[in-house]
N, C-alpha and C positions, 0 to 999 in steps of 0.2 A: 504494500500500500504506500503511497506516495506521502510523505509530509508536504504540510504545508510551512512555508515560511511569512511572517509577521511583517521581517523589515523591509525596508523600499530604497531604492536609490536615491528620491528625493528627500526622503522623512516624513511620508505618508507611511501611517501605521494603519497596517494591512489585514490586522487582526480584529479590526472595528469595521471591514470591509461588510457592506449589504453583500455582495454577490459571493464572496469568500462566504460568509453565515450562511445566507439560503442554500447554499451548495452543500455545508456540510452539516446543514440539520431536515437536506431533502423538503426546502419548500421551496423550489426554485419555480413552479407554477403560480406564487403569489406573487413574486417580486417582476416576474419577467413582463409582464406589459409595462408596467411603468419604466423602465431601462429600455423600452423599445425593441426586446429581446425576445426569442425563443425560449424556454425551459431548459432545452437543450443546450442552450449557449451561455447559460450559468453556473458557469463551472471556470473556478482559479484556484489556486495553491498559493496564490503569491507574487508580486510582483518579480522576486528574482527568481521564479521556477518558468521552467518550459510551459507548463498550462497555464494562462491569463488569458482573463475575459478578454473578449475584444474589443474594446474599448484601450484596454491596456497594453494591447501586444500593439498599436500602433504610436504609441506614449515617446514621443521625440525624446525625452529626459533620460528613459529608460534604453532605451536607444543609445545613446550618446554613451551614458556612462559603462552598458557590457562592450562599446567599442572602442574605449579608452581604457578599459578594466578597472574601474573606479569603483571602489565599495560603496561610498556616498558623494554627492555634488559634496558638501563643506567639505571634501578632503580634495579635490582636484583645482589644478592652478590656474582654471580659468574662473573659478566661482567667484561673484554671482556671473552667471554668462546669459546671452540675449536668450536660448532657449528657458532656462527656470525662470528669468523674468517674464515669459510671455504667456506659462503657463497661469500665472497670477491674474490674465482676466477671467478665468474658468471660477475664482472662487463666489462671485454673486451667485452661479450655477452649483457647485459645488461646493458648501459652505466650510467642508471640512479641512479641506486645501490649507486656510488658514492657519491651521496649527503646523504648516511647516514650518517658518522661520524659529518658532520656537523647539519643534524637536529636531533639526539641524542641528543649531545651537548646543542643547544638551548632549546629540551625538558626541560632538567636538568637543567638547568640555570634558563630558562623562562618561561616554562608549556606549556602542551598541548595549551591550547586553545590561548595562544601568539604565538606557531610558526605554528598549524590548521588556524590561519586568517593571517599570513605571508606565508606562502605553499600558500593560495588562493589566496593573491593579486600576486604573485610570479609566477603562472598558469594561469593568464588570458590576454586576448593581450592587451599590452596598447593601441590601438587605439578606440578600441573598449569595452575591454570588455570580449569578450568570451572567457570560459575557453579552453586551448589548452590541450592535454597529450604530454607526454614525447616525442613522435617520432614522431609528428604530424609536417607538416612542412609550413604547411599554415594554418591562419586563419579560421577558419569555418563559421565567424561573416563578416568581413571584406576583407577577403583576402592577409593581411597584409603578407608577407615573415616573419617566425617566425625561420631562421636562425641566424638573425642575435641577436634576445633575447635570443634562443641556446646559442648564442657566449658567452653572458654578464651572463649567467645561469652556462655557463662553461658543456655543456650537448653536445653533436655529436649526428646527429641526424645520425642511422647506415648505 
């Protein structure tokens, strides 16, 4: 069975992903109309694994950095460069975007695997436990209203 992996080239954490979840808790018939998608075609592992939604496998950023061999943009010597600035008008559309400058940042400072187990306790409900994605607005575990961890996340849910 294939792992999935969390972290991202950009410092988009990937384990908050809607199509990474629907895929691996098999509701990928809920989410797919809204993504403009098949059932079928909801299905990723990760930004740095061979399966990515499609959306992702065309990702100029993601691109860039397996053709440089860059673990993350904060560690390559063109950062910031015109493509991750350009991905920045995506975030009105996607509001989650936003928290990359801040877990770059931490990358660099703190290391993957410091801000991969903060992204996870950061992604999961506190009452419970289970991990939520980005635009998820209740609990899957408990039920818990996960608007109001939105609010404190600083995330809209769209």
């Amino acid at each position: 069975m294939k792992q999935f992996n969390y972290d991202s080239y950009c410092g988009n954490y990937c384990g908050a992903c809607e199509i990474i979840s629907a895929y691996k808790n098999n509701t990928q018939n809920e989410i797919a109309p809204q993504w403009g998608a098949l059932p079928e075609e909801i299905k990723c592992f990760g930004c740095k694994t061979e399966t990515v939604y499609k959306n992702c496998s065309i990702c100029k950023i993601r691109k860039c950095a397996m053709e440089r061999g860059t673990e993350h943009c904060v560690v390559c010597k063109d950062f910031p460069c015109e493509i991750l600035k350009s991905g920045e008008s995506l975030v009105e559309q996607l509001p989650h975007l936003k928290e990359i400058p801040l877990n770059m940042q931490t990358i660099k400072e703190k290391g993957t695997e410091y801000w991969l187990t903060e992204q996870k306790r950061k992604w999961q409900c506190p009452n419970c436990g289970e991990p939520f994605s980005w635009y998820q607005e209740k609990c899957g575990g408990c039920g818990r209203n996960l608007s109001q961890d939105k609010d404190y996340l600083k995330i809209k849910v769209p």
